[in-house]
N, C-alpha and C positions, 0 to 999 in steps of 0.2 A: 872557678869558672871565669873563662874570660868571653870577652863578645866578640862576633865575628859575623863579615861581611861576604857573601860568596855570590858572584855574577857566574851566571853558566850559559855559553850558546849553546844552543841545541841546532837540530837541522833543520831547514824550514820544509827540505823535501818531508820531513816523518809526517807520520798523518796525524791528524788533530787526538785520536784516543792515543796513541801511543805517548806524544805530548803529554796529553792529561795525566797520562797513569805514570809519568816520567816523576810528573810535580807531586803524585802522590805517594810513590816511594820514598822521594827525599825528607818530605815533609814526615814520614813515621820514622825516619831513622835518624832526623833530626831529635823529633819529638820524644823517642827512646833514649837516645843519647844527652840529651843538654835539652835548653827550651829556645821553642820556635819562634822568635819574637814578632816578624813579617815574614812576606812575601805578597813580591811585586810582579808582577807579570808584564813586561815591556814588550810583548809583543815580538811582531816580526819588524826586522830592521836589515837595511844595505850593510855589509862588515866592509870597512877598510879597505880588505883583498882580501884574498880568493881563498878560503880555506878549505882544503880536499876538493878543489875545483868547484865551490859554493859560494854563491855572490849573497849570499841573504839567509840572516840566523832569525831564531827565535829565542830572545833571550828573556832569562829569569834571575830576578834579587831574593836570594836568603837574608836575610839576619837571626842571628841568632847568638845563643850562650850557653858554652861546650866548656867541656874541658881538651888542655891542646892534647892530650895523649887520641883525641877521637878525631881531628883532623887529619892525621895524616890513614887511618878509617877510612872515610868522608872520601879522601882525595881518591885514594884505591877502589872504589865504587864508581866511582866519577870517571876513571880511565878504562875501567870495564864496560864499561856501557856505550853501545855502537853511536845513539844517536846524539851524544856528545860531541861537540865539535871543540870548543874552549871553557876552560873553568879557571876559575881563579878566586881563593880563600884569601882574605886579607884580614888581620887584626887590628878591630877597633881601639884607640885610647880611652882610655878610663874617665 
């Protein structure tokens, strides 16, 4: 098992339950897969630039400890999902 880090914007247009129920998918198939160590909710924020013509995400921090054969799982979830805007899985050092 190793640990890993995952930032995901979401859309700030979604509405707040679809949000909610966004955080709550991940976090079970997190929880089924490896374990859920956090999760941070940073809110809504300005991006950089413009993603799909959207000046402003809502972003969320995973931590957790998977095995890698479930990340790229994780990743395929994460690009099906319409109110995705950015994700990004990084692996922590030991």
């Amino acid at each position: 098992m190793n640990k890993y880090e995952s930032v995901i914007i979401l859309s700030a247009n979604a509405t707040e339950e679809a949000t909610v129920a966004f955080g709550e998918k991940m976090k079970e198939l997190i929880s089924a897969n490896g374990e859920l160590t956090n999760v941070e909710e940073w809110g809504k924020k300005t991006l950089a630039y413009d993603i799909n013509k959207q000046k402003e995400g809502y972003y969320i921090l995973f931590t957790f400890d998977a095995k890698p054969e479930f990340i790229a799982e994780f990743e395929r979830v994460l690009r099906l999902d319409e109110i995705v805007l950015k994700h990004i899985v990084i692996k922590l050092e030991k």
